[in-house]
PASEBA-1860 file (N, C-alpha, C; in nm, 3 decimals):
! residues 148
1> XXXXXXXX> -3.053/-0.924/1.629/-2.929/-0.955/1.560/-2.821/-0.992/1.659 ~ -2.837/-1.105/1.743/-2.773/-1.165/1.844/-2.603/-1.200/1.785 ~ -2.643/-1.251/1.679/-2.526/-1.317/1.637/-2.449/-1.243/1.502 ~ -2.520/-1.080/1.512/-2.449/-1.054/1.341/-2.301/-1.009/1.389 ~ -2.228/-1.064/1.268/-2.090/-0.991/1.314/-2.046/-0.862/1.237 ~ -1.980/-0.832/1.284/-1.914/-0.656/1.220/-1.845/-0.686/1.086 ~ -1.836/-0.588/1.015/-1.798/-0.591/0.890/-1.626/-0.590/0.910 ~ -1.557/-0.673/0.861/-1.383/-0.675/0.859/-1.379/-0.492/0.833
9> XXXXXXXX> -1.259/-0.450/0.879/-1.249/-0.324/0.886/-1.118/-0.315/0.785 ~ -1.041/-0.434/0.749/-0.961/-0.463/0.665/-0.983/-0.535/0.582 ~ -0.989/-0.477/0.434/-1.016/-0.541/0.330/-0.940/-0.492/0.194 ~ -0.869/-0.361/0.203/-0.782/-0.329/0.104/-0.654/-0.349/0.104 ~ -0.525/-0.410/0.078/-0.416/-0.429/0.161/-0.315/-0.367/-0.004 ~ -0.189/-0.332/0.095/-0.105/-0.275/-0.035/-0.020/-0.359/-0.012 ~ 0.095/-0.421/-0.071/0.164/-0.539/-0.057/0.310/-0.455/-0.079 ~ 0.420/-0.423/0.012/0.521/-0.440/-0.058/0.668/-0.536/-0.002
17> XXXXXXXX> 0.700/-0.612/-0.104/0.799/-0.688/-0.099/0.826/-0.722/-0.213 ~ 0.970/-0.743/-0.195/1.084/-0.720/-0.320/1.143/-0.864/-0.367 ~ 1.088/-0.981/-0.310/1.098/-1.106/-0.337/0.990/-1.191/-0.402 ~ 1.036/-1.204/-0.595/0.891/-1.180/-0.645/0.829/-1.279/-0.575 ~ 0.886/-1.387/-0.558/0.758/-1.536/-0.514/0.754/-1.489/-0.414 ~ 0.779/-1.441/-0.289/0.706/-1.429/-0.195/0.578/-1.296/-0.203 ~ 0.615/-1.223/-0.265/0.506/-1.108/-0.329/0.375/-1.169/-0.430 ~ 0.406/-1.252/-0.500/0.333/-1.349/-0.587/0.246/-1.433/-0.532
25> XXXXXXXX> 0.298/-1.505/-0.435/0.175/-1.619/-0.285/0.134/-1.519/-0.221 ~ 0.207/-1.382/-0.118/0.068/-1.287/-0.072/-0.009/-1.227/-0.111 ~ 0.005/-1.182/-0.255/-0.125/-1.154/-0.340/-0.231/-1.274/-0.373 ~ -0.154/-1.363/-0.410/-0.241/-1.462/-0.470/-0.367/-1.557/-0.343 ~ -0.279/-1.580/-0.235/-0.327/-1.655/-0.110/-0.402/-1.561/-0.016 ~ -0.391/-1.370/-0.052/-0.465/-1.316/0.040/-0.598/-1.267/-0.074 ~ -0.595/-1.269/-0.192/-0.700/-1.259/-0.301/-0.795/-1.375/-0.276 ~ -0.778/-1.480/-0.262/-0.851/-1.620/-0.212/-0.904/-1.594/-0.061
33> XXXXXXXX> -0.833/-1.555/0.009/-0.903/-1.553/0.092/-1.049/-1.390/0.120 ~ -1.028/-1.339/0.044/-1.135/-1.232/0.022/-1.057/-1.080/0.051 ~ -0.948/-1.100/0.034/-0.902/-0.955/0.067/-0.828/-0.883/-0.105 ~ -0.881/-0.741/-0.075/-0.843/-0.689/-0.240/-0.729/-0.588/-0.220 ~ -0.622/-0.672/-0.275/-0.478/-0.628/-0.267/-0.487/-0.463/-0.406 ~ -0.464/-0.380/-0.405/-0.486/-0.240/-0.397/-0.341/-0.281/-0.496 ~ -0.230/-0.303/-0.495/-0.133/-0.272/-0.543/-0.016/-0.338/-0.492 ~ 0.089/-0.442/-0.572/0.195/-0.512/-0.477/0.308/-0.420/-0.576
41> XXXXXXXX> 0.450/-0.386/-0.483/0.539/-0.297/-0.516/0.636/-0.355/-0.433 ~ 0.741/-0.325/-0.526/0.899/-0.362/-0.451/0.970/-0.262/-0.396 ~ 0.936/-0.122/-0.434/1.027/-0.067/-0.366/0.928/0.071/-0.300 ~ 1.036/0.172/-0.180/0.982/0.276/-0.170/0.917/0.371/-0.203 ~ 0.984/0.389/-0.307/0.923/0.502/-0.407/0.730/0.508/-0.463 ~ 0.724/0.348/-0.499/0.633/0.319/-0.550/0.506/0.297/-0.450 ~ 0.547/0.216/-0.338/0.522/0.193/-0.233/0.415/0.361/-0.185 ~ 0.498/0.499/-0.154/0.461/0.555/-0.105/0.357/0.655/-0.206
49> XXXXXXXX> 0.353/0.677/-0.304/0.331/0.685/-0.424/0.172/0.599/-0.464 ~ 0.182/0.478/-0.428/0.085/0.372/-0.364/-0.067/0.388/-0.262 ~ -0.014/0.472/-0.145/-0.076/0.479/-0.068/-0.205/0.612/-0.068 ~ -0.284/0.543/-0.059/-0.423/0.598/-0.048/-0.519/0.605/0.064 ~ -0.650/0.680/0.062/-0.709/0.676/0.159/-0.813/0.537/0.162 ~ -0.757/0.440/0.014/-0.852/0.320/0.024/-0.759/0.236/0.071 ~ -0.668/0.247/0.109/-0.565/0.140/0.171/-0.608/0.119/0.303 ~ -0.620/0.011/0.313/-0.678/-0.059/0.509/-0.561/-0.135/0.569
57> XXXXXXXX> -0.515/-0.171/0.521/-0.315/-0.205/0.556/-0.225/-0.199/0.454 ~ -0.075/-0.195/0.508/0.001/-0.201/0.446/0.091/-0.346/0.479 ~ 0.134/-0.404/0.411/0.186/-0.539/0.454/0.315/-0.520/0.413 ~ 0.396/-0.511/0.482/0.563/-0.381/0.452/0.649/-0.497/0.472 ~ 0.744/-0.553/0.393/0.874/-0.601/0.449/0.946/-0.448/0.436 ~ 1.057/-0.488/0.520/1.144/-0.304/0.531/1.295/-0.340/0.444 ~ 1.324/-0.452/0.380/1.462/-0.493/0.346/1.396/-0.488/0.187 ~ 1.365/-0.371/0.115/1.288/-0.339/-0.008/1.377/-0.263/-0.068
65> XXXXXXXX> 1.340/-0.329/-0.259/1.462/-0.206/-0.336/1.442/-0.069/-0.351 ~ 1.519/-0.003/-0.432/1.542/0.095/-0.432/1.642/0.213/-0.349 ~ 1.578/0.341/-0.306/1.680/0.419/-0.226/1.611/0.444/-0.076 ~ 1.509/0.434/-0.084/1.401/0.434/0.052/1.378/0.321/0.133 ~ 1.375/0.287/0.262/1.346/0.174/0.331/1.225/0.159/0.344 ~ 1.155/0.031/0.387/1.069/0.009/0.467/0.996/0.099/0.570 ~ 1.093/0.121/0.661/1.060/0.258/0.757/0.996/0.387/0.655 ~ 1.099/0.446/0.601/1.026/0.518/0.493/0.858/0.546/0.460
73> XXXXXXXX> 0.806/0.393/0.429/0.743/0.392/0.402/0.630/0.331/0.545 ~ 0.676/0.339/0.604/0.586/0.275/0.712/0.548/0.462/0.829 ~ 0.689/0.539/0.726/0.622/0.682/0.815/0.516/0.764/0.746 ~ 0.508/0.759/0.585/0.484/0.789/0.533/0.343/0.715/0.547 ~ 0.272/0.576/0.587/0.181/0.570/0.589/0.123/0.615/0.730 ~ 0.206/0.617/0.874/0.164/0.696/0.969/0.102/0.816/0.896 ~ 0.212/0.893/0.860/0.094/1.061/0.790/-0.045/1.063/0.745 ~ -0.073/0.925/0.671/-0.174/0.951/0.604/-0.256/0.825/0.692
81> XXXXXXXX> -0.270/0.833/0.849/-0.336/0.733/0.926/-0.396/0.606/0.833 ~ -0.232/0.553/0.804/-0.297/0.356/0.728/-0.222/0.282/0.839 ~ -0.273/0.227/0.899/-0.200/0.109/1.011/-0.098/0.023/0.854 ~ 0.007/-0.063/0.931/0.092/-0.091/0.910/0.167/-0.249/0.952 ~ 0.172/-0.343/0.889/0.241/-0.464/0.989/0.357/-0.506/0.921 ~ 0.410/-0.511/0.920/0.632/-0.517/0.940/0.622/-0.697/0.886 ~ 0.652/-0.734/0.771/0.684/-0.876/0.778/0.807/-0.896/0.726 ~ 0.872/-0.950/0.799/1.063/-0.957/0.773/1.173/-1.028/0.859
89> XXXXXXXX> 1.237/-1.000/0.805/1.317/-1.138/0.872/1.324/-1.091/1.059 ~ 1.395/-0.998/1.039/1.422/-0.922/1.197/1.322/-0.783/1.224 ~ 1.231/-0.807/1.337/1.131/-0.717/1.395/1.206/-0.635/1.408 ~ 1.221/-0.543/1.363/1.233/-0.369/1.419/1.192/-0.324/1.587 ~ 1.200/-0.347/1.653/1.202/-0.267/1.765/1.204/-0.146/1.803 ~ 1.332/-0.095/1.731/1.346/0.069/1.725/1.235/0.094/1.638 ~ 1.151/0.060/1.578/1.040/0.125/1.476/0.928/0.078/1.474 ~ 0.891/0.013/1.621/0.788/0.022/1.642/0.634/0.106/1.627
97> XXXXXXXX> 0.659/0.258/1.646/0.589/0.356/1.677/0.519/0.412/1.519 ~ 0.586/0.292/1.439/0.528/0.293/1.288/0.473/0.174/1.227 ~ 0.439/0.066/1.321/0.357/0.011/1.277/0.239/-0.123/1.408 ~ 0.195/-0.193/1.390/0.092/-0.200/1.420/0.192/-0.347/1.491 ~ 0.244/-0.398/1.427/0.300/-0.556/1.483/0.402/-0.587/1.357 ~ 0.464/-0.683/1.368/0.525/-0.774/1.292/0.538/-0.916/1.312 ~ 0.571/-0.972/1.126/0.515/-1.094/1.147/0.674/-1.099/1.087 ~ 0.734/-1.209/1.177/0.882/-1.232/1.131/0.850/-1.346/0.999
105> XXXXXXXX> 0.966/-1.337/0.918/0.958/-1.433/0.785/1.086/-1.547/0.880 ~ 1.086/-1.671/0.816/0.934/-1.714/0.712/0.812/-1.723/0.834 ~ 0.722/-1.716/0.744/0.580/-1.729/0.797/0.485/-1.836/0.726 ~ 0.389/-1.841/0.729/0.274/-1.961/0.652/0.157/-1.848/0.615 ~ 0.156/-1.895/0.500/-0.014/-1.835/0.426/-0.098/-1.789/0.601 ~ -0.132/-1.901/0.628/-0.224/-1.901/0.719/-0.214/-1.790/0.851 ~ -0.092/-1.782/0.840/-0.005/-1.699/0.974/-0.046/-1.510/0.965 ~ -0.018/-1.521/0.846/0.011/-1.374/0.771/-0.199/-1.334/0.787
113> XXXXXXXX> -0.282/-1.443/0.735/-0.440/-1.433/0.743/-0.453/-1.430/0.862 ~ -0.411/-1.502/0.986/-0.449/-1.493/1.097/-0.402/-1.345/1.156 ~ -0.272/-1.294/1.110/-0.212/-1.153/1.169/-0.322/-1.032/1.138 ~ -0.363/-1.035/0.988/-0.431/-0.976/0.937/-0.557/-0.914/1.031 ~ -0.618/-1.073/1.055/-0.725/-1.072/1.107/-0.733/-1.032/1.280 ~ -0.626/-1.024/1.364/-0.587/-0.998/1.494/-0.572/-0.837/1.504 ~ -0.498/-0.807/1.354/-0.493/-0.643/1.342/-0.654/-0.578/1.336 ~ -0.683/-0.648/1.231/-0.875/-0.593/1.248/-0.956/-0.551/1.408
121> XXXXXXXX> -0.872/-0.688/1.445/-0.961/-0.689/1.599/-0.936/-0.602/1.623 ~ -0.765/-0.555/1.684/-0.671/-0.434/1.716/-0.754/-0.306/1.727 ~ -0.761/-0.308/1.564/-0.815/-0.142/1.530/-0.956/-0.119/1.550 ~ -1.074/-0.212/1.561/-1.214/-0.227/1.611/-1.201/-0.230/1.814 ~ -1.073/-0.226/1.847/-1.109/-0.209/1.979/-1.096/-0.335/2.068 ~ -1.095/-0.456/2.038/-1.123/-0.579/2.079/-0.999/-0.640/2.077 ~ -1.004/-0.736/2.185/-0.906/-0.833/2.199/-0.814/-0.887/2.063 ~ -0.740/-0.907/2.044/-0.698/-0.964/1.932/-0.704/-1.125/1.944
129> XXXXXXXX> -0.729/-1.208/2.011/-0.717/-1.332/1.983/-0.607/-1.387/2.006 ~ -0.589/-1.519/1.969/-0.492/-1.589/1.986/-0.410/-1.561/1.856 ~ -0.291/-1.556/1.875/-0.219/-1.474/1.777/-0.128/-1.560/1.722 ~ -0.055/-1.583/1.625/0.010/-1.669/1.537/0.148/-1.633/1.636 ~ 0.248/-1.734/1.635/0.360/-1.749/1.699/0.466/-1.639/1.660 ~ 0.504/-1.624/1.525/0.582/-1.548/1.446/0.511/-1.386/1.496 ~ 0.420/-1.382/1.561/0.340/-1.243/1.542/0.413/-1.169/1.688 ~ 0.460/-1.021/1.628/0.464/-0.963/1.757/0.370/-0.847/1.786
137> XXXXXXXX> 0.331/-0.833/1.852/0.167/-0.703/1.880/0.244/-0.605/1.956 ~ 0.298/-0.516/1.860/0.342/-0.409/1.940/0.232/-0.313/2.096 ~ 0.139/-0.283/1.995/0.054/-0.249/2.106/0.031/-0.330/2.243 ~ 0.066/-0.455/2.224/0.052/-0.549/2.372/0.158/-0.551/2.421 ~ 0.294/-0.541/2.351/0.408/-0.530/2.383/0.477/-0.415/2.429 ~ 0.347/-0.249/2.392/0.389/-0.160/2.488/0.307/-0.153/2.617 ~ 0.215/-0.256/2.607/0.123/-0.252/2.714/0.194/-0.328/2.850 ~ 0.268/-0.412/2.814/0.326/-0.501/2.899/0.421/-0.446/2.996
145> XXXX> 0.464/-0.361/2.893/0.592/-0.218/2.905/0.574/-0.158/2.991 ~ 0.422/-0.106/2.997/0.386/-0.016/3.107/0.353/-0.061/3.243 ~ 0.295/-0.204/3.243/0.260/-0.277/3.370/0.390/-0.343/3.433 ~ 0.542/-0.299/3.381/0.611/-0.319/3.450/0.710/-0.259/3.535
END
C-alpha cells in the first residue's frame, strides 16, 4: 500500500457566523466538497451548546451575535480538545493560544478548503503545505517566534 493515503482527520465542522450569506456558501460549498457541517450558529450561546465530541473543527468568526464572543467560544472548545480556525476580518493575535490559525475575510470558497485541509495536515503531524495567502498558522508563527 505504497500509495494509500490516510483518512482526512477532519470531516465534521461546526460553522459559526452571524452573516447569513456568508454562513449559507460555507455550509453549502464545504457540504460539496465532502465535509459534514454538524451545525451552523450565529451566536455564542448556541455555538457552545453546539460543541461535541463529533466536532473535528470549529470554523469561528469571533465578531458573532449575542452576549458571548468568538473567543468565548474558541475557549470553550479548547476544554473539550476541538481545534479551532478564527475566520474574520482582523486575526486575533492576543488569542492565539485558542485556536489553530486564521483565515482573514474576505476569503474564496477555495481558500477556506485549502485552510481546512493544511489544518488536517497540522493535527496528523505533517507539514501543512502550501498555504492560502489570507491563512495565518499560528503554530508556524509561534515556531518562527522561537527561532528568533
Amino acid at each position: 500500500m505504497i500509495f494509500s493515503r490516510r483518512k482526512p482527520l477532519i470531516r465534521r465542522l461546526l460553522i459559526v457566523e452571524d452573516e447569513p450569506l456568508v454562513a449559507f456558501d460555507n455550509e453549502h460549498f464545504l457540504t460539496a466538497a465532502g465535509y459534514e457541517v454538524l451545525a451552523t450558529v450565529d451566536n455564542a450561546e448556541d455555538a457552545i451548546a453546539a460543541l461535541s465530541g463529533e466536532t473535528d473543527l470549529v470554523v469561528l468568526d469571533l465578531n458573532i451575535a449575542g452576549e458571548g464572543s468568538g473567543i468565548d467560544v474558541a475557549k470553550a472548545a479548547r476544554d473539550k480538545g476541538i481545534p479551532v480556525v478564527f475566520v474574520t476580518g482582523a486575526c486575533p493575535h492576543h488569542a492565539k493560544g485558542y485556536a489553530l490559525g486564521c483565515l482573514a475575510k474576505p476569503y474564496r470558497d477555495k481558500d477556506l478548503i485549502a485552510t481546512i485541509k493544511a489544518l488536517d495536515r497540522v493535527i496528523a503531524g505533517e507539514e501543512p503545505g502550501k498555504l492560502p495567502d489570507a491563512l495565518t498558522l499560528f503554530a508556524a508563527e509561534e515556531a518562527n517566534e522561537a527561532s528568533d
